[in-house]
C-alpha positions in Angstrom: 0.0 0.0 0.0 1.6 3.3 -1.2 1.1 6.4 1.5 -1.7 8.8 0.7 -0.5 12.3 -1.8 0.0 15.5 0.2 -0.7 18.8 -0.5 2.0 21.4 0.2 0.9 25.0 0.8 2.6 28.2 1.8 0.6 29.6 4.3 2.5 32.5 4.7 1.7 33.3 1.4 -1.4 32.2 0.3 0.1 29.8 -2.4 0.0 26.2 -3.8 3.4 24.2 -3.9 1.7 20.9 -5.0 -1.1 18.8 -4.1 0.3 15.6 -5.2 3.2 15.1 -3.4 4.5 11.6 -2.2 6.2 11.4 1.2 9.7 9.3 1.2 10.6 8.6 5.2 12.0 5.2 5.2 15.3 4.4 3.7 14.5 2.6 0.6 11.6 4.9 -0.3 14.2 7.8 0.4 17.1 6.1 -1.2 15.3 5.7 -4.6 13.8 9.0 -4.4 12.8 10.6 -8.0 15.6 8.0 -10.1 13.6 6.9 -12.8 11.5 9.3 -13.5 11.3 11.5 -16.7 9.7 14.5 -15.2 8.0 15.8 -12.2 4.2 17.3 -13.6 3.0 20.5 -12.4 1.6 19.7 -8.5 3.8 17.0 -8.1 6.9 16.5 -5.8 8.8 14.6 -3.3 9.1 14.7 0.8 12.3 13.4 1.9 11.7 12.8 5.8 14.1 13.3 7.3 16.8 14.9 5.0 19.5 17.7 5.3 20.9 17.1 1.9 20.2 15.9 -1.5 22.2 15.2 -4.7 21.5 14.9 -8.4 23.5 12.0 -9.1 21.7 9.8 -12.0 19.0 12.0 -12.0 17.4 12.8 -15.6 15.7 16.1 -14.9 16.3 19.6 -12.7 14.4 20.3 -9.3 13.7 23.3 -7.1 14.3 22.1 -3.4 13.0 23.5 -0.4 14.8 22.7 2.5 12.3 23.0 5.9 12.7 22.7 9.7 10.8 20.8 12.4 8.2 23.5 12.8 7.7 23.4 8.6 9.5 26.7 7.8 11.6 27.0 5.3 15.2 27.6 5.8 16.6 27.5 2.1 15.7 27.6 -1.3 17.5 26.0 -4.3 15.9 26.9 -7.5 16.8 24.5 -10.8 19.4 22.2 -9.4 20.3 20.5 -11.9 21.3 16.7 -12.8 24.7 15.4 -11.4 24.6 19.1 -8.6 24.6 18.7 -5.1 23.2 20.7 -2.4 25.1 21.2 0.4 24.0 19.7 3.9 21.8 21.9 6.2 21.9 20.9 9.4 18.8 23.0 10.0 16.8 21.1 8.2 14.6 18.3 8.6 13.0 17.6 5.2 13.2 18.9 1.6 10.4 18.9 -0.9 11.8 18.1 -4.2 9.2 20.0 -6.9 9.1 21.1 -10.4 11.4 24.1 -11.8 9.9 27.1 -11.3 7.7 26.2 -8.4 9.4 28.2 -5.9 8.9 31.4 -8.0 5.9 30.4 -9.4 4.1 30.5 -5.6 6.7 33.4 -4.2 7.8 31.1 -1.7 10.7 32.5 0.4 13.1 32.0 3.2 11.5 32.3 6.7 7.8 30.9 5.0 5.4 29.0 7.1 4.2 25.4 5.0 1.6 23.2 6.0 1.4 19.7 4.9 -1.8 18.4 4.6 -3.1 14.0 3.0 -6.0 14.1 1.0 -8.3 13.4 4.4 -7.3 16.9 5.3 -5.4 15.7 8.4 -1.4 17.5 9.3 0.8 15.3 7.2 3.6 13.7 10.1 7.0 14.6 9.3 9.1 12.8 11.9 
């Protein structure tokens, strides 16, 4: 049984990350990540729980990444990293959200935002 999509607002400012967006917290699901995929669509994206750094290795496609801390703020944003990149560790962080290039514009998202993870029940998505 696969876990339920989220969907990823920023509350702080009013906008829609993506509303299908699969959550990644054990270490298979987190090693595979997004290898194999083509694309990510507009809404998709990944939660990596927990996570303080990503690479690009093998990867076919770039990614904006938001890196976020225990109380679902964002502490960085890396807009179109790009295949065989990494982003540095951030020991700040506890999960990224790996989403389509140009998401992170698109919505205005910022450091110092507010997110709010929500499954399709409309229940806080847990992400320890």
């Amino acid at each position: 049984m696969s876990a339920p999509l989220l969907r990823v607002q920023n509350r702080t400012r009013g906008s829609l990350l993506g509303e299908r967006v699969r959550r990644a917290n054990r270490p298979w699901s987190r090693a595979i990540g997004l290898l194999g995929r083509r694309s990510l669509g507009p809404g998709e994206g990944l939660v990596l729980v927990p996570c303080t750094s990503i690479h690009m290795l093998f990867m076919r496609f770039p990614l904006d990444v938001l890196y976020v801390d225990r109380q679902d703020r964002v502490v960085k944003a890396v807009r179109n990293l790009k295949p065989f990149r990494f982003s540095g560790c951030l020991r700040a962080a506890h999960y990224t959200i790996e989403l389509p290039v140009g998401t992170i514009d698109g919505s205005g998202t910022a450091v110092g935002d507010q997110l709010g993870l929500v499954e399709a029940d409309g229940k806080p998505a847990a992400t320890s």
